[in-house]
Phi, psi and omega in degrees: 000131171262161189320128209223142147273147147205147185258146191258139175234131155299084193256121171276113173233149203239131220272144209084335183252091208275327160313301193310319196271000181269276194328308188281343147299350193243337160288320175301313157344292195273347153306285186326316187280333169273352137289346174129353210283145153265010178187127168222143183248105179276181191275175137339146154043024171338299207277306153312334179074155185284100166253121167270277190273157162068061189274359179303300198300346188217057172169065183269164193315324177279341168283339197287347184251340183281334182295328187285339197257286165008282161332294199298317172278347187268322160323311182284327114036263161271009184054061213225131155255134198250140161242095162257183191255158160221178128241142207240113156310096207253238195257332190278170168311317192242152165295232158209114141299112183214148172276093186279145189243082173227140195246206177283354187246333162127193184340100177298299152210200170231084175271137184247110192306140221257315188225094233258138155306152194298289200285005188295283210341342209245334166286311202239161174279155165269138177249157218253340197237103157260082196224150178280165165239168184225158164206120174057229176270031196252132138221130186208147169283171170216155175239160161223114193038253214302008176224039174275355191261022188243074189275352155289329189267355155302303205273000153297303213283318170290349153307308178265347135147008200294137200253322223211129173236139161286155146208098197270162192246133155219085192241122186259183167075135191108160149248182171308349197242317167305297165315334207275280178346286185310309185301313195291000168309312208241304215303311144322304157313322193266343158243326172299311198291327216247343194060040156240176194261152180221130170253117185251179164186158159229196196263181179206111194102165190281125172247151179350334197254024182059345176280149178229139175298124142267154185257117219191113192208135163212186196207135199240153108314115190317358153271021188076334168260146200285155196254300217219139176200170190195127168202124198184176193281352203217172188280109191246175193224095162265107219257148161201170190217118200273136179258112178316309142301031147255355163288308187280022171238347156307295179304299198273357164276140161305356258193283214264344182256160158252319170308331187256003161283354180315116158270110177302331208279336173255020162266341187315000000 
């Protein structure tokens, strides 16, 4: 991997206003990109704003395509790969929580979250595909919040070849030092275990709906400490700049990667 910016952003997003909530992506974007960043990561449910029940009402089969060709136009804009969060209507009855993947060229991908919280399950579909995405020589996975606490699937998505993980949040309860404490439990681990870099963010501030965000964004080393952090009341663009050697001296220690010591044959 060669060297990368990528910015974490800490975002109030209000759910329906999905215009509003674009503009303040596009602006936020365009902070990043005048630090150097070349991937930048919004939170879970960016665009859309946070809906537990009744995601029918701030989010229809016809917005999901207008957020995407958005998305598409402001990455070519700036020439940025953008991950935002939405919800997106596929082939199934109930929707998805997903993260759209969009570059200067348009869709990267779609990741649709896999293992849906106990209070998700009863709104939403569950996705089926736990696969990394590549740009140019860029691969990396996404997680979304509750599946960052799944530690098989960093280590499926670092197995297949992912250098770097997302993993944006739209997680409430707490404050920030509280919220901060808690990532730093697993979300380490997780870089550490797989030797890869993991970039988090969460939404930030209260919304309509009474929940409140702590605003909470870090940036890990594929050795696990932290490069870059941020946890506070207000909306931030946390820039870090992931160093390839530090990926390739993780790896080539005998000591420090772990994945090719793996026994597959006693795991079944």
């Amino acid at each position: 991997m060669d060297n990368l910016k990528v910015a974490a952003v800490c975002m109030g997003s209000v759910p329906g206003e999905i215009h509003g909530n674009l503009e303040k992506i596009e602006a936020l974007a365009l902070e990043a990109s005048e630090s150097e960043a070349d991937v930048v990561c919004f939170p879970e449910f960016s665009v859309t704003g946070y809906a537990l029940d009744c995601p029918d009402l701030i989010c229809s089969r016809e917005d999901s395509q207008r957020i995407t060709d958005r998305l598409c136009r402001i990455s070519a804009d700036l020439d940025l790969i953008i991950l935002a969060g939405f919800i997106e209507y596929a082939a199934e009855l109930r929707p998805h929580i997903t993260q759209v993947i969009t570059g200067p060229e348009g869709i990267i991908g779609l990741h649709r979250k896999t293992h849906l919280g106990p209070t998700e399950r009863k709104f939403y579909e569950e996705g089926q595909v736990i696969s990394p995405f590549t740009y140019g020589d860029l691969c990396f996975g996404v997680e979304l919040c509750y599946e960052a606490h799944f530690p098989e699937i960093s280590t499926t998505l670092a197995l297949k070849g992912a250098d770097i993980l997302f993993v944006p949040h739209a997680s409430p309860r707490g404050s920030p030092e509280e919220k901060l404490k808690s990532w730093k439990r697993h979300l380490p681990a997780r870089a550490f275990d797989n030797g890869l870099f993991v970039v988090a963010c969460n939404q930030v501030g209260r919304n309509p709906s009474g929940l409140h965000f702590p605003g909470v964004a870090l940036v890990l080393g594929p050795d696990g400490l932290l490069l870059e952090w941020y946890a506070g009341e207000e909306e931030k663009v946390v820039v870090a700049e992931l160093k390839g050697d530090d990926l390739k001296n993780v790896r080539e220690h005998r000591m420090k990667y772990f994945l090719p010591e793996r026994r597959e044959e006693l795991y079944e």
